[in-house]
N, C-alpha and C positions, 0 to 999 in steps of 0.2 A: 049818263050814257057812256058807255065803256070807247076808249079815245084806240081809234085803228095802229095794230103794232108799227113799230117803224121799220117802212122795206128800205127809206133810203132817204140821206141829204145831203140837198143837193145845194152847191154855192155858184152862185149866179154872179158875171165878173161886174167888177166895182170900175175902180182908173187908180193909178199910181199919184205919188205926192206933186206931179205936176199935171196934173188933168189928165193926164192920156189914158184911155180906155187900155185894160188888162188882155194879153193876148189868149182869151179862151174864152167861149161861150158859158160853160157849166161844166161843176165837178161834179161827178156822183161818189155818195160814199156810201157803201153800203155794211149790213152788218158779215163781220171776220174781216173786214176793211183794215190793213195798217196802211198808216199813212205818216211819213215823217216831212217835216218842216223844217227847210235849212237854207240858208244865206248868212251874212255878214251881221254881226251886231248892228240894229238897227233897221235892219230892209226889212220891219214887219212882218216878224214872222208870229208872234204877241198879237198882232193888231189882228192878223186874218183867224189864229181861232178865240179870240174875242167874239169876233162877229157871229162864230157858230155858237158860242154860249150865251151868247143875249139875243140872239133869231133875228139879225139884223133885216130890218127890210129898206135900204138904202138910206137910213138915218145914222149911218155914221159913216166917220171919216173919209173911209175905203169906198164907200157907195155903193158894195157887196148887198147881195138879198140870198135869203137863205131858206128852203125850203124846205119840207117836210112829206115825203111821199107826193112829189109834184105842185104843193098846194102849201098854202102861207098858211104857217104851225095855228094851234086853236089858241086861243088866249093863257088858257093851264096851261100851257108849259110854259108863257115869258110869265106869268104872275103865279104861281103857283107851287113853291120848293118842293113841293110833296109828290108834285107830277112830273116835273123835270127830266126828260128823258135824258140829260147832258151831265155828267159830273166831270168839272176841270180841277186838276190839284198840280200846284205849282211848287217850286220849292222854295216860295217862300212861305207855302202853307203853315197855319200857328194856330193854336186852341188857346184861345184866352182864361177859358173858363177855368178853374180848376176843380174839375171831374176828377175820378178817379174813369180809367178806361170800359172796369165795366157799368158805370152811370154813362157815358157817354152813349156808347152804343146803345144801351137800353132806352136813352131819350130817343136817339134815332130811329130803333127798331119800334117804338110806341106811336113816331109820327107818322111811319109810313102804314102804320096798322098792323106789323107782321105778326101770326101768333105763332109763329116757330119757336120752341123752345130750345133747341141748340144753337141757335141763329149767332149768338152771343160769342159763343166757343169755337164754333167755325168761323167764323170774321176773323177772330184773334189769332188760330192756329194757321190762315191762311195769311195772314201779315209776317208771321213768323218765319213764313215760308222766302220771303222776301229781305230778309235784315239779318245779318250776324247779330245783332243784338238783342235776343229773345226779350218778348214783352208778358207780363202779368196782366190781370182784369183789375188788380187792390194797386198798380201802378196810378200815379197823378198823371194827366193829361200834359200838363206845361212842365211836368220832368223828363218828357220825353226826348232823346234827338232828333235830329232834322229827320233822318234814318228813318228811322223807328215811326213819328209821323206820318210821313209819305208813305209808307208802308202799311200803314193802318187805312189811311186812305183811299188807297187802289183796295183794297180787299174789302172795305166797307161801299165802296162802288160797284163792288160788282157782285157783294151778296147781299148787302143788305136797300141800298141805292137800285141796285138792280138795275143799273144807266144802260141803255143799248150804246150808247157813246160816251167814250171818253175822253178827257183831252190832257194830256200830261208835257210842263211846260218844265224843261229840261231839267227832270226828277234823276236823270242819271248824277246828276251832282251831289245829289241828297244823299249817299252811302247805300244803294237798296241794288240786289244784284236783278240787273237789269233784263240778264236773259230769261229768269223764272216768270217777274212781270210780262215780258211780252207771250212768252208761252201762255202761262195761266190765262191773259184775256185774247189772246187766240183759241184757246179752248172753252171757252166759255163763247164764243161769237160777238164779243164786241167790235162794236167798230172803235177803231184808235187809231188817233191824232196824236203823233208827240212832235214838239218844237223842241231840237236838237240838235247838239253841237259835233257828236260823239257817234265817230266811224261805226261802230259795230251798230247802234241803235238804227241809222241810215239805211245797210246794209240787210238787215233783217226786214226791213217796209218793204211793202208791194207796191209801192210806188212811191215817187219823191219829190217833193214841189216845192223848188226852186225860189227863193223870194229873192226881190232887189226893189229899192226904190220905192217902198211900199207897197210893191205889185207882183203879184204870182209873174217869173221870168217864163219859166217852162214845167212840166209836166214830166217825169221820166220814170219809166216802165221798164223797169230791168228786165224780167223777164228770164229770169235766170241765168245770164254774161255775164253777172256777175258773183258769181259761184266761187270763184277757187278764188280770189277779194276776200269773200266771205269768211271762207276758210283760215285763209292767212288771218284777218284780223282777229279771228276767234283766238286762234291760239295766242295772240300778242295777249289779247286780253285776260284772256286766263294766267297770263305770267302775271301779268300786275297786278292782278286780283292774288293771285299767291304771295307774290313781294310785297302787297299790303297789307297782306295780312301777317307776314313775318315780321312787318317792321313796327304793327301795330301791338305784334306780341311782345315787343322789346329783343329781338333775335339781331344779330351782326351777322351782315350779308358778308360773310370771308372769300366765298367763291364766285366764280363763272357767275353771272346772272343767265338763265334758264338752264342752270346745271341739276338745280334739283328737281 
């Protein structure tokens, strides 16, 4: 029996590291949902999308329940990788195995059933899209960087995974240009979750949720007041993204910094 698309999930509040019950009834998330996750090293922000990737239903820490179009998820999606509507990629993400990239993907593409024959080529070229560091299919899996990884990952989630959510646990570290990922799975209608340290990634979320203390603090809906923020941090960002790539080319910065 074919499992109903997901319109939405939803987190039902848990209590903070001292019992206290979390000040909100329920999130909804739905799909083209961005959602970022920020507080202090430590205030659980790890812990709360854990809970959406293993479908908590108040067995763990947080005491969080998580549900699925209003109703506790079917069994396939907590036992079943193949059904999985969730893919979370972290940067500590690591392929042990050693594949070459295109054995890897073709395992994948074979478990989920797909017979798409470009399927392979597009994954690839859409990781690409994502990483100064262009990738091959005759590349080894464990010769890749952290980069290049994470970047294989978001692109296999969202064509070959096909996850209506995702959950990316602060991949802006990983070297992957951060504004193409969020674009690409805003056009494609994912819903996304990232746990985030990094202004610009915040700034681009439709909404922002606040952790302390192991407990969602507040809820915040910008709403577009925060526009010309936006603006400004783009342009910072795009300096350093040039200054790192000049410094990365082996270039001596002689001048002004943002003269070029």
């Amino acid at each position: 029996m074919e499992t109903e698309p997901i319109q939405c999930i939803t987190i039902l509040a848990g209590h903070d590291r001292n019992g206290v019950a979390e000040p909100f009834e329920r999130i909804d998330i739905n799909p083209g949902d961005t959602i970022s996750i920020v507080g202090p090293t430590g205030s659980g922000k790890t812990a709360f999308i854990n809970d959406i990737e293993v479908f908590a239903c108040g067995d763990t820490i947080t005491g969080r329940t998580i549900l699925v179009n209003n109703t506790m998820p079917p069994e396939s999606f907590v036992r079943d990788p193949s059904k999985k509507p969730i893919a979370m990629i972290t940067q500590n993400t690591k392929c042990l195995s050693d594949l070459t990239v295109r054995e890897f993907l073709v395992m994948h593409v074979r478990a989920r059933g797909i017979t798409k024959s470009d399927i392979c080529t597009k994954t690839l070229a859409l990781a690409n899209e994502f990483t100064g560091e262009k990738m091959h299919l005759d590349m080894r899996m464990t010769g890749l960087s952290g980069g290049q990884t994470r970047s294989l990952m978001v692109a296999d989630a969202v064509l070959i995974s096909n996850a209506p959510v995702i959950l990316l646990d602060e991949v802006e570290n990983a070297g992957i240009f951060k504004d193409r990922v969020i674009s690409c799975l805003k056009s494609h209608g994912k819903a996304v979750i990232f746990v985030t340290h990094d202004p610009l990634v915040s700034l681009l979320s439709d909404r922002r949720i606040v952790m302390s203390n192991g407990s969602v603090e507040r809820v915040l809906t910008p709403d577009g007041n925060e526009r010309e923020a936006l603006t400004a941090i783009s342009r910072i960002d795009a300096l350093m993204g040039r200054l790192r790539e000049k410094i990365r080319g082996g270039e001596l910065l002689t001048g002004p910094v943002g003269s070029e």
